[in-house]
C-alpha positions as CSV (number, residue, x, y, z in Angstrom):
1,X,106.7,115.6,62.2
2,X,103.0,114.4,63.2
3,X,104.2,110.8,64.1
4,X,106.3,112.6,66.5
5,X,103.8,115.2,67.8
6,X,101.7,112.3,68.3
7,X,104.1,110.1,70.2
8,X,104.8,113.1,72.4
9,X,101.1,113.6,72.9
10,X,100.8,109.7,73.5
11,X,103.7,110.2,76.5
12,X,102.1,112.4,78.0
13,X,98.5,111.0,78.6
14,X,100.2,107.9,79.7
15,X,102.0,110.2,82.6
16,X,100.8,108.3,86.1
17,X,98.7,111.3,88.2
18,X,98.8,110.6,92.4
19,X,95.8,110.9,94.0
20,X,94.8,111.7,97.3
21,X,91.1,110.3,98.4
22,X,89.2,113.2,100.5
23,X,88.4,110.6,102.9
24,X,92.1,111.0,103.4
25,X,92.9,114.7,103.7
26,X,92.5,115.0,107.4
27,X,94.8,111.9,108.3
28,X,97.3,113.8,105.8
29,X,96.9,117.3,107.6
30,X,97.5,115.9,110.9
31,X,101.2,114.5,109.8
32,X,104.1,116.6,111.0
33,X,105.3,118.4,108.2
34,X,108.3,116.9,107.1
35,X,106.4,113.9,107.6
36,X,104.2,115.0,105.1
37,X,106.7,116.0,102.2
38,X,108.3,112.9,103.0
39,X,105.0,110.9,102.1
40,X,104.0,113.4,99.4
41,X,107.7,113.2,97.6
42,X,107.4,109.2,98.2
43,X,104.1,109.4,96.0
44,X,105.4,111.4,93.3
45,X,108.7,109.3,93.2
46,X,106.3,105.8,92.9
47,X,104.4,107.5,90.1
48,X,107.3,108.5,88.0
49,X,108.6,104.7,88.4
50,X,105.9,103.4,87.5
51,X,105.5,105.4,84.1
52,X,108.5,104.9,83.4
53,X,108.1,100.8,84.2
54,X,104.9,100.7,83.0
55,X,105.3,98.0,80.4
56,X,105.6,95.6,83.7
57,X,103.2,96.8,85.7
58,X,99.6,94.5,84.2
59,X,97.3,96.3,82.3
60,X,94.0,95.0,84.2
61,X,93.4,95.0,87.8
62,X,96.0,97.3,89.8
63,X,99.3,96.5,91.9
64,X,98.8,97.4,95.5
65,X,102.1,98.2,97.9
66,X,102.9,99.1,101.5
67,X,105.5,100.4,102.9
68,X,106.4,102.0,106.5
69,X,107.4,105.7,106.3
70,X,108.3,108.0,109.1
71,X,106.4,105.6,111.4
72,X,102.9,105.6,109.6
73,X,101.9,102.5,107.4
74,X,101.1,103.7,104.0
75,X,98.9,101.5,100.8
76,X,98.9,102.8,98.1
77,X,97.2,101.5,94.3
78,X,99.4,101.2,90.7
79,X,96.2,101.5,88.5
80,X,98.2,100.8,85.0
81,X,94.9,101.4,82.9
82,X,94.6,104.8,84.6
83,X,97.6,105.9,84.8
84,X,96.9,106.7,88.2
85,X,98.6,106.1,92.1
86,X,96.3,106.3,94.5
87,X,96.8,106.8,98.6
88,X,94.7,104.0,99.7
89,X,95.6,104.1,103.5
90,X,97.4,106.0,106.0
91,X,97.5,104.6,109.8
92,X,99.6,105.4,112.5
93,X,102.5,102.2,113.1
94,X,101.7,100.3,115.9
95,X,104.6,97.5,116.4
């Protein structure tokens, strides 16, 4: 029962977290607000992925991705080591 109480515990601290920078809360409170649960449900999508592909993501150095959503370019950082996704830009598309 402990080697499964452990394995559970194990799981769990491996879970990714999303994180938001302060620097960008303000860009985030200006999107419309389906823009905005869009982007937020985007993160939290990535970061369930990525726990549960986490054996391919390396285990040094992170994975960085960009994407267009709802006409904003969005970076974000896999951070393996971490467990951690973090918003790493949000700007306006231009093109």
């Amino acid at each position: 029962m402990a080697s499964i109480e452990s394995a559970v515990s194990e799981q769990l601290t491996q879970a990714f977290t999303v994180y938001v920078p302060l620097g960008l809360h303000p860009q985030m409170d200006m999107l419309a607000p389906d823009t905005r649960n869009a982007l937020l449900s985007e993160l939290f999508r990535l970061a369930v992925q990525a726990w549960q592909e986490r054996g391919l993501l390396p285990r040094q150095g992170g994975v960085t991705l960009e994407f267009p959503l709802g006409g904003f370019d969005v970076g974000i950082e896999l951070d393996a080591s971490k467990a951690r996704l973090t918003l790493v830009s949000l700007s306006r598309t231009w093109h």
